[in-house]
One Martini backbone bead per residue (centre of mass of N, CA, C, O) as a GRO file, in nm:
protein
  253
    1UNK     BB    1   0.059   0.062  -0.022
    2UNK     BB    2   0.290   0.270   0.003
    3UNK     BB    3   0.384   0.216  -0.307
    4UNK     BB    4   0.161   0.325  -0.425
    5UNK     BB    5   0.190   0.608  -0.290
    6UNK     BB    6   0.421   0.674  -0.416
    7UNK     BB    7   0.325   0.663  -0.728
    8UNK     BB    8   0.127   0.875  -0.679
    9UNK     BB    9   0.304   1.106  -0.618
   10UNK     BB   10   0.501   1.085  -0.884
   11UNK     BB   11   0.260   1.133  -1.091
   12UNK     BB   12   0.184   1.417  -0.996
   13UNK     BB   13   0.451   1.531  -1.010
   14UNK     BB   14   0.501   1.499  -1.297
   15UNK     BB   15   0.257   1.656  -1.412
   16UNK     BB   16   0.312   1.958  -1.262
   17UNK     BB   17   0.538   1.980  -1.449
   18UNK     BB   18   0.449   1.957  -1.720
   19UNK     BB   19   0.220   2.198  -1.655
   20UNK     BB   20   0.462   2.418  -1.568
   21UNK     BB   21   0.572   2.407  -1.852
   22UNK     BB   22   0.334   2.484  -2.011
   23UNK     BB   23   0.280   2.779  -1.855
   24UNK     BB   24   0.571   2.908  -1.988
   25UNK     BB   25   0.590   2.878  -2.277
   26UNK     BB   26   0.848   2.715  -2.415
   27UNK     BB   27   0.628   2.572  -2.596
   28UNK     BB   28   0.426   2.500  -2.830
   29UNK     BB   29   0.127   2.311  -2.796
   30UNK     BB   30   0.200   2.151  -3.063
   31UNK     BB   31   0.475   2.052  -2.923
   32UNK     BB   32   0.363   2.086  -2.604
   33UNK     BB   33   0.140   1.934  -2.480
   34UNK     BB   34  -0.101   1.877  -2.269
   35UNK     BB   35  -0.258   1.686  -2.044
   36UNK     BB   36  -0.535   1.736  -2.135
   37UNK     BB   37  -0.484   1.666  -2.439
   38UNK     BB   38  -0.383   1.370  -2.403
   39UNK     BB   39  -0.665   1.277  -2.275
   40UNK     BB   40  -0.829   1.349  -2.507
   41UNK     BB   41  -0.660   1.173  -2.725
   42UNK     BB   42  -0.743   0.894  -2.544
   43UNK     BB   43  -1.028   0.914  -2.605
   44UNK     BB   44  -1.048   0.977  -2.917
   45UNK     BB   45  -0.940   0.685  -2.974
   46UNK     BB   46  -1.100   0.492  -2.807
   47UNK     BB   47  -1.394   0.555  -2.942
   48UNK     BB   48  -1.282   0.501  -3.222
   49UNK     BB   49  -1.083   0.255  -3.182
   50UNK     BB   50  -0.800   0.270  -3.271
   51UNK     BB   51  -0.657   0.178  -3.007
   52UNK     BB   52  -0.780  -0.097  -2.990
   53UNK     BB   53  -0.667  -0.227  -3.234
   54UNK     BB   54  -0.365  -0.140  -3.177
   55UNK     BB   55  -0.343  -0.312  -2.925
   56UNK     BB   56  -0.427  -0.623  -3.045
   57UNK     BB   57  -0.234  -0.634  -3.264
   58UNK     BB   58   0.065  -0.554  -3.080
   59UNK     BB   59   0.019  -0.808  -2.877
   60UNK     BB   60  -0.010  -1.062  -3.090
   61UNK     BB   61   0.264  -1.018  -3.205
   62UNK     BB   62   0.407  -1.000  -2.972
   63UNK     BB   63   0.353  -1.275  -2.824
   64UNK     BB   64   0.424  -1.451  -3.086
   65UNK     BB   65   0.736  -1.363  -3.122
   66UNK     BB   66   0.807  -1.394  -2.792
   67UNK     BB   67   0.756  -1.706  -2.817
   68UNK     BB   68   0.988  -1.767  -3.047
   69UNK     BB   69   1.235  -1.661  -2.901
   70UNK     BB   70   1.207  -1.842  -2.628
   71UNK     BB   71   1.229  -2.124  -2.764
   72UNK     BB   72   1.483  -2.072  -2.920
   73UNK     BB   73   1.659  -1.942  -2.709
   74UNK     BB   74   1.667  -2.200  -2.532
   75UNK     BB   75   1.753  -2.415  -2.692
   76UNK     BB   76   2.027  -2.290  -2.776
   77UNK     BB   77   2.126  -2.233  -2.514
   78UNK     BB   78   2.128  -2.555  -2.411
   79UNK     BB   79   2.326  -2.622  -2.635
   80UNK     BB   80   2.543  -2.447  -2.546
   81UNK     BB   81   2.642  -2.552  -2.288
   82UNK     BB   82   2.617  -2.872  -2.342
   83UNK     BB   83   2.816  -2.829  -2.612
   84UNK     BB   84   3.159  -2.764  -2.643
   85UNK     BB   85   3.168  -2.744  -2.987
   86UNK     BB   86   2.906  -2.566  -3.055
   87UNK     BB   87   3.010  -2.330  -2.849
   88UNK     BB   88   3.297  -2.247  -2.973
   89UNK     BB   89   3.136  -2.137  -3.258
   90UNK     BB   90   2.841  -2.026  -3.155
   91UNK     BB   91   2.892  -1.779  -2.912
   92UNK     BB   92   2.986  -1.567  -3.069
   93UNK     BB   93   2.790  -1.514  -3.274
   94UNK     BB   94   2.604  -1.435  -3.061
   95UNK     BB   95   2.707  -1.226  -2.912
   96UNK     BB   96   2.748  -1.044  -3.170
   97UNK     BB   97   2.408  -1.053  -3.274
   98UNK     BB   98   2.324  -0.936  -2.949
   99UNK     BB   99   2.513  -0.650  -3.012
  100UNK     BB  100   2.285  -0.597  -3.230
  101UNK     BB  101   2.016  -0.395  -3.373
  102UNK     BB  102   1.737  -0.525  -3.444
  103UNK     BB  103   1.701  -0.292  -3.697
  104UNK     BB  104   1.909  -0.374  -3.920
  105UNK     BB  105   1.703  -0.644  -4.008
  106UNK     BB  106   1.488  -0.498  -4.179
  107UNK     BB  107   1.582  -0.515  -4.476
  108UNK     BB  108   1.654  -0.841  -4.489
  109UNK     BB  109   1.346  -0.877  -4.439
  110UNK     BB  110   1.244  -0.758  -4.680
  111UNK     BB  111   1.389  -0.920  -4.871
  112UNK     BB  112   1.316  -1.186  -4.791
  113UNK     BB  113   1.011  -1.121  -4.748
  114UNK     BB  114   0.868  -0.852  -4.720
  115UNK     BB  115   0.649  -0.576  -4.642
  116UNK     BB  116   0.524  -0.773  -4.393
  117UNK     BB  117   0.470  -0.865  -4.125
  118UNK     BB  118   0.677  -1.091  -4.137
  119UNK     BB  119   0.912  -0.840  -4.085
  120UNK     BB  120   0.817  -0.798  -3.830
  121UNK     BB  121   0.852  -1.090  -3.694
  122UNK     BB  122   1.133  -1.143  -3.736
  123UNK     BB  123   1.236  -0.872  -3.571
  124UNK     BB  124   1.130  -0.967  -3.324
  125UNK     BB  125   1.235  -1.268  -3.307
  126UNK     BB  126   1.563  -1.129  -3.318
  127UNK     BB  127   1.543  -0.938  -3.043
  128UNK     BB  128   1.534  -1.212  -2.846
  129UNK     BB  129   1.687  -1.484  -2.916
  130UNK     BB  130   2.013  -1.407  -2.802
  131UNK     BB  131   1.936  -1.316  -2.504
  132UNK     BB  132   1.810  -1.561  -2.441
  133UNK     BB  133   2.055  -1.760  -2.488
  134UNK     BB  134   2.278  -1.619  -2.337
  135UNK     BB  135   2.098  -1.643  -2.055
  136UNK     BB  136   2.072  -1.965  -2.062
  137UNK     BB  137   2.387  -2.024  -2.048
  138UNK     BB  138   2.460  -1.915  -1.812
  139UNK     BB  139   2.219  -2.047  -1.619
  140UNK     BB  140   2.356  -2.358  -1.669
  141UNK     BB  141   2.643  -2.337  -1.607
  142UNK     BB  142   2.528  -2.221  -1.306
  143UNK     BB  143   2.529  -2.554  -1.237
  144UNK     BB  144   2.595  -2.740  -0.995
  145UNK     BB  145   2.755  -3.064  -1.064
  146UNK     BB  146   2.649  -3.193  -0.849
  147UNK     BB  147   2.329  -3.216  -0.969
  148UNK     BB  148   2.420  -3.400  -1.216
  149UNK     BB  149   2.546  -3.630  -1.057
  150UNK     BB  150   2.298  -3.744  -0.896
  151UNK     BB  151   2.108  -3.757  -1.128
  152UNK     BB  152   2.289  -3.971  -1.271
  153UNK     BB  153   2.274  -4.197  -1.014
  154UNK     BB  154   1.928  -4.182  -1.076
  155UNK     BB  155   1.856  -4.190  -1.370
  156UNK     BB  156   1.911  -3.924  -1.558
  157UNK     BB  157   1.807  -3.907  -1.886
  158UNK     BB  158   1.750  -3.688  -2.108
  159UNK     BB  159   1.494  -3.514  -2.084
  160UNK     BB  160   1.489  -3.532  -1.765
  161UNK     BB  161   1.721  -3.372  -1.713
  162UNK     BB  162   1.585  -3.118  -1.826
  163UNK     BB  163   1.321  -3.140  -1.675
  164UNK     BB  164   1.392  -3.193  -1.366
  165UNK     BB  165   1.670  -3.036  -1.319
  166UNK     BB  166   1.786  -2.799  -1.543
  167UNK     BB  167   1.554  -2.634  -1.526
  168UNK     BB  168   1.495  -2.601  -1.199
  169UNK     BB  169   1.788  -2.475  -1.187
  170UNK     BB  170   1.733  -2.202  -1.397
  171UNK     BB  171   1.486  -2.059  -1.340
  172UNK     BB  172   1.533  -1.784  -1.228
  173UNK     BB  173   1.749  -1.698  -1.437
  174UNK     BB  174   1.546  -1.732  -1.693
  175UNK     BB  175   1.370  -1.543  -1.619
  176UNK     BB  176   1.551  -1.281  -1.635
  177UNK     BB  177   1.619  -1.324  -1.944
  178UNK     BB  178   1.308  -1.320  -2.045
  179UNK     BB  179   1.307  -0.991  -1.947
  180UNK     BB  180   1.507  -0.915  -2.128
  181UNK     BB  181   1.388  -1.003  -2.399
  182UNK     BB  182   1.115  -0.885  -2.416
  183UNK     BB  183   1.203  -0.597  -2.393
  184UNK     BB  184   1.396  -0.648  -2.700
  185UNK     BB  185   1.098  -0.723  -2.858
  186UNK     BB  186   0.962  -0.449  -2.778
  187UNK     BB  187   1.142  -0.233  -2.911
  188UNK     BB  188   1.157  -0.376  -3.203
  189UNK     BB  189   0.845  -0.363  -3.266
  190UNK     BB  190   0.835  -0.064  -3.275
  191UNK     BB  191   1.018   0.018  -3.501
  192UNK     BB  192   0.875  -0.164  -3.719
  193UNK     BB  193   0.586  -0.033  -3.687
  194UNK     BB  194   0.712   0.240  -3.785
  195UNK     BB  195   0.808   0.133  -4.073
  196UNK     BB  196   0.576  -0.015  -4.054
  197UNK     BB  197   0.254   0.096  -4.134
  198UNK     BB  198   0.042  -0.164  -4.013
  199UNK     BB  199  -0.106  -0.098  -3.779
  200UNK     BB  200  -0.098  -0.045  -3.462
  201UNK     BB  201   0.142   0.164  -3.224
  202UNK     BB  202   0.322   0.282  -3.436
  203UNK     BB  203   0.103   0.346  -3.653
  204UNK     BB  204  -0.008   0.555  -3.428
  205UNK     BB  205   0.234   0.726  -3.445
  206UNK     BB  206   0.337   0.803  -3.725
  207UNK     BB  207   0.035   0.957  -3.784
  208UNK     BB  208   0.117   1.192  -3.565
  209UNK     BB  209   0.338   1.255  -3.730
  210UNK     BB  210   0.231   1.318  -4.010
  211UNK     BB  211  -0.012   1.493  -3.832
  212UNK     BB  212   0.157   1.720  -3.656
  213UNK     BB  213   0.023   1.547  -3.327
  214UNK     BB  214   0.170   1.555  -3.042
  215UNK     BB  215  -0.088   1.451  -2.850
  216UNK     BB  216  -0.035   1.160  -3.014
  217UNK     BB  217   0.250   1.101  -2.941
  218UNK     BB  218   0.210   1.085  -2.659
  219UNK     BB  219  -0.012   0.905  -2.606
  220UNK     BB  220   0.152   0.652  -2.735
  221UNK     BB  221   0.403   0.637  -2.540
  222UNK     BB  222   0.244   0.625  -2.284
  223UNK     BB  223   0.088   0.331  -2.375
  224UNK     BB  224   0.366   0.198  -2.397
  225UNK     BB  225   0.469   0.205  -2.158
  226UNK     BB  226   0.251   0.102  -1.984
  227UNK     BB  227   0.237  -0.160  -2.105
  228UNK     BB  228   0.524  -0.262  -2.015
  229UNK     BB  229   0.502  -0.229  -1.720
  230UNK     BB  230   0.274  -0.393  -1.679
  231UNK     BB  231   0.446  -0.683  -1.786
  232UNK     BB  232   0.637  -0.671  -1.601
  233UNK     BB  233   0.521  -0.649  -1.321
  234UNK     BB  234   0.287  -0.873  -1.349
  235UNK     BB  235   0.445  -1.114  -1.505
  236UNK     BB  236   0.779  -1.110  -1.393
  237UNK     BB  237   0.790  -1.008  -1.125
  238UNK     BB  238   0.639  -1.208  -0.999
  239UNK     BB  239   0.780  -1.491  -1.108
  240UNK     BB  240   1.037  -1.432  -0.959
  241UNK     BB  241   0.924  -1.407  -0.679
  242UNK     BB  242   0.817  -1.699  -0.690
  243UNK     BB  243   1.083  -1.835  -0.734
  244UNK     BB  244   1.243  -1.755  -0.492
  245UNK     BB  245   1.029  -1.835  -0.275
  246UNK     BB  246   1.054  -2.158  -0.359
  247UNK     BB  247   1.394  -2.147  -0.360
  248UNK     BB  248   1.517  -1.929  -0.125
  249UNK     BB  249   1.581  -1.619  -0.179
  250UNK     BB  250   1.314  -1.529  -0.031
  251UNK     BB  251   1.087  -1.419   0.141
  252UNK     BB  252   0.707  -1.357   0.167
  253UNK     BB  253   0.716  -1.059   0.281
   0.00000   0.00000   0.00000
């Protein structure tokens, strides 16, 4: 309750000073809109349809797409671990480009897909797949050896193994790793959604900046804002807990 209660006091003061350089007037109110002017362009969106549209795409788009990243990334993981001779290999060039920046991929992938979801689909999945094996990497290196000759010793062997031991021994580690794919898949939708506008919110971000309309740019960064802190904190952020406190990492106080 305390925590609410700060949170609404920090939101209360961003307001206020919002409010107090809009009364400034150091920007013209086209460049530099009003809070009320923001939650106008809010509601006049969602009466329209438009934001609910546009929520409905990207948040689809963003399932599916980083659905297929933390698959391909853990399994990706799993075996840069597990195996010495593939991740001698393969190691390095994982961590090379997952210090691409995944908008990068955008022509790559208009070349070999053409201008359509698909490169949207792609440059998502592609946005969180190396963080996420990255992290997986990292996660089961970090299973002490004691774990698997115990495992071993009493017939754990082949996906028995992976399921019933190296995941439940990487799991709070693998949690935080799709925490930080999910971001970076996150970062990417919003990216592609701008260059290529077919429905989205990024799509109205675009059409905002086309109608150089100041409060509907504002209005749509605070929504994506909102749905990301939103996805983190309710999804990823509860289940690190509840992992952490059934692993004995933290109280449940």
């Amino acid at each position: 309750m305390r925590n609410l209660a700060l949170l609404a006091g920090a939101v209360a003061a961003l307001l206020l000073l919002w409010q107090g350089v809009v009364a400034l007037g150091v920007w013209p109110p086209y460049l530099f809109p009003a809070p009320a002017d923001v939650l106008a362009t809010v509601v006049r969106l969602t009466a329209g349809g438009e934001m609910l549209t546009a929520l409905r795409v990207t948040v689809g788009r963003m399932v599916f797409g980083f659905s297929l990243s933390a698959v391909g990334g853990l399994l990706l993981g799993m075996a840069l671990a597990r195996w010495t001779r593939f991740s001698a290999v393969a190691s390095p060039a994982v961590l090379g480009l997952q210090a691409l920046p995944s908008i990068c991929w955008f022509p790559l992938a208009i070349l070999w897909i053409g201008l359509n979801e698909g490169a949207i689909l792609f440059v998502t999945v592609i946005g969180a797949l190396f963080a996420v094996a990255a992290a997986t990497e990292a996660a089961v290196r970090t299973i002490p050896p004691s774990y698997l000759r115990a495992s071993a010793t009493m017939g754990a062997r082949g996906w028995r193994l992976y399921t019933r031991v190296i995941l439940p021994a990487a799991l709070p580690q693998l949690l935080t790793g799709l925490r930080v794919g999910w971001s970076f898949a996150w970062r990417s939708l919003m990216a592609a959604e701008l260059l290529f506008m077919n429905m989205g919110l990024g799509h109205l971000l675009g059409m905002g900046r086309e109608l150089a309309d100041a409060a509907q740019v504002v209005a749509v960064i605070l929504t994506i804002l909102l749905l990301g802190l939103l996805v983190d904190r309710l999804v990823f952020a509860r289940s690190e807990r509840a992992v952490r406190r059934r692993w004995g990492f933290e109280s449940a106080a």
